[in-house]
One Martini backbone bead per residue (centre of mass of N, CA, C, O) as a GRO file, in nm:
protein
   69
    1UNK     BB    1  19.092  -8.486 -12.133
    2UNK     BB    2  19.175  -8.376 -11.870
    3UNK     BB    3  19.396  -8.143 -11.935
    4UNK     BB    4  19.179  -7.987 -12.077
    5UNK     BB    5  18.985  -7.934 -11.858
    6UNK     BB    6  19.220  -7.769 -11.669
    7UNK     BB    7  19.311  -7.554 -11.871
    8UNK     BB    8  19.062  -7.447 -11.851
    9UNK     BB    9  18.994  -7.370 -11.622
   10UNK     BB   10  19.216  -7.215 -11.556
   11UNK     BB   11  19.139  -6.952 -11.748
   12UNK     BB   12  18.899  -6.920 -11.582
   13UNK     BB   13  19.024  -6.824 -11.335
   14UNK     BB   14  19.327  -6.729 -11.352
   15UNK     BB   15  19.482  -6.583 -11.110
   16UNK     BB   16  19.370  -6.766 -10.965
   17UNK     BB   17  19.421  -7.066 -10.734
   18UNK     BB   18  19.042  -7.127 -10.735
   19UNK     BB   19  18.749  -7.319 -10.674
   20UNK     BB   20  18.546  -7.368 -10.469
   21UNK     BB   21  18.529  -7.722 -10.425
   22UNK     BB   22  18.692  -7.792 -10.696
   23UNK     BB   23  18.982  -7.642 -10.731
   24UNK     BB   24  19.337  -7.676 -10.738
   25UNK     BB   25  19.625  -7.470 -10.754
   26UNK     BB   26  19.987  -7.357 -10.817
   27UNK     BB   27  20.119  -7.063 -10.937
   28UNK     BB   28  20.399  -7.099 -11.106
   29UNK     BB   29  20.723  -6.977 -11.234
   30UNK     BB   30  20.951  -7.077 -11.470
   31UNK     BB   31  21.263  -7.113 -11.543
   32UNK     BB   32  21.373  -7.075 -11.890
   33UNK     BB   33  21.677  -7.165 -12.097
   34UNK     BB   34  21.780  -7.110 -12.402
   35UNK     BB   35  22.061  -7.124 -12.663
   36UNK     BB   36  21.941  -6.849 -12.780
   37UNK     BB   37  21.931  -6.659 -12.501
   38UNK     BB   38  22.282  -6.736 -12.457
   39UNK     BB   39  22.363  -6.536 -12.692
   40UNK     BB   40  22.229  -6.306 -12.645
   41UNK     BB   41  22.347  -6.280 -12.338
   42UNK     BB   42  22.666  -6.470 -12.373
   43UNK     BB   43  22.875  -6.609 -12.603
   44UNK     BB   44  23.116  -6.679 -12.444
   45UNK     BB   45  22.970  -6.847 -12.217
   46UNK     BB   46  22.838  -7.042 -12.414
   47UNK     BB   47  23.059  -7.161 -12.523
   48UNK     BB   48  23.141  -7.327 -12.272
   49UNK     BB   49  22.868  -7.503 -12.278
   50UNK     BB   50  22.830  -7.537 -12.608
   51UNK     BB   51  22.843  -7.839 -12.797
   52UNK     BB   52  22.939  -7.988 -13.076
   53UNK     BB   53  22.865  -8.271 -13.274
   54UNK     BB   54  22.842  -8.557 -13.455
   55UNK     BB   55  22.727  -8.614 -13.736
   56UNK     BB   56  22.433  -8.774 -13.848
   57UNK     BB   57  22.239  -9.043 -13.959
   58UNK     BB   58  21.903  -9.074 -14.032
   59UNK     BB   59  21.639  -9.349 -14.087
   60UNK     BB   60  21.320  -9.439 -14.179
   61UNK     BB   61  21.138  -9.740 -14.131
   62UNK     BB   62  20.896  -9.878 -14.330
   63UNK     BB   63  20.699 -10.157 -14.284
   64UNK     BB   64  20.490 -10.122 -14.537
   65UNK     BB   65  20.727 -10.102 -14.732
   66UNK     BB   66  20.844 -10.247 -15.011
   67UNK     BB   67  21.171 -10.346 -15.003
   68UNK     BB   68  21.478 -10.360 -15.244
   69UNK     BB   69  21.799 -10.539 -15.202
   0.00000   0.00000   0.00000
């Protein structure tokens, strides 16, 4: 709930930094690059660094249903 209410907060105050005596935070802007803008930026690089794993099978047991083994 109080996550929910700070970022009303930061909403309503905009580009500010802060509301006097009530409260401040540091707005910086995070740089992040995810694997389809690195294809679309550059092919080659990403073969690089992007490597494909052996695929897996996975799946999930309800404990509440009754399974016949």
């Amino acid at each position: 709930m109080g996550k929910i209410l700070e970022n009303k907060l930061k909403i309503i105050v905009g580009e500010n930094q802060a509301i006097k005596n009530i409260c401040s935070w540091k707005r910086t802007k995070k740089k992040q690059i995810n694997k389809s803008d690195l294809i679309k930026y550059d092919l080659e690089l990403a073969k690089k660094y992007i490597s494909i794993g052996k695929a897996v099978i996975k799946f999930k047991v309800n404990d509440f249903r009754p399974y016949t083994f």
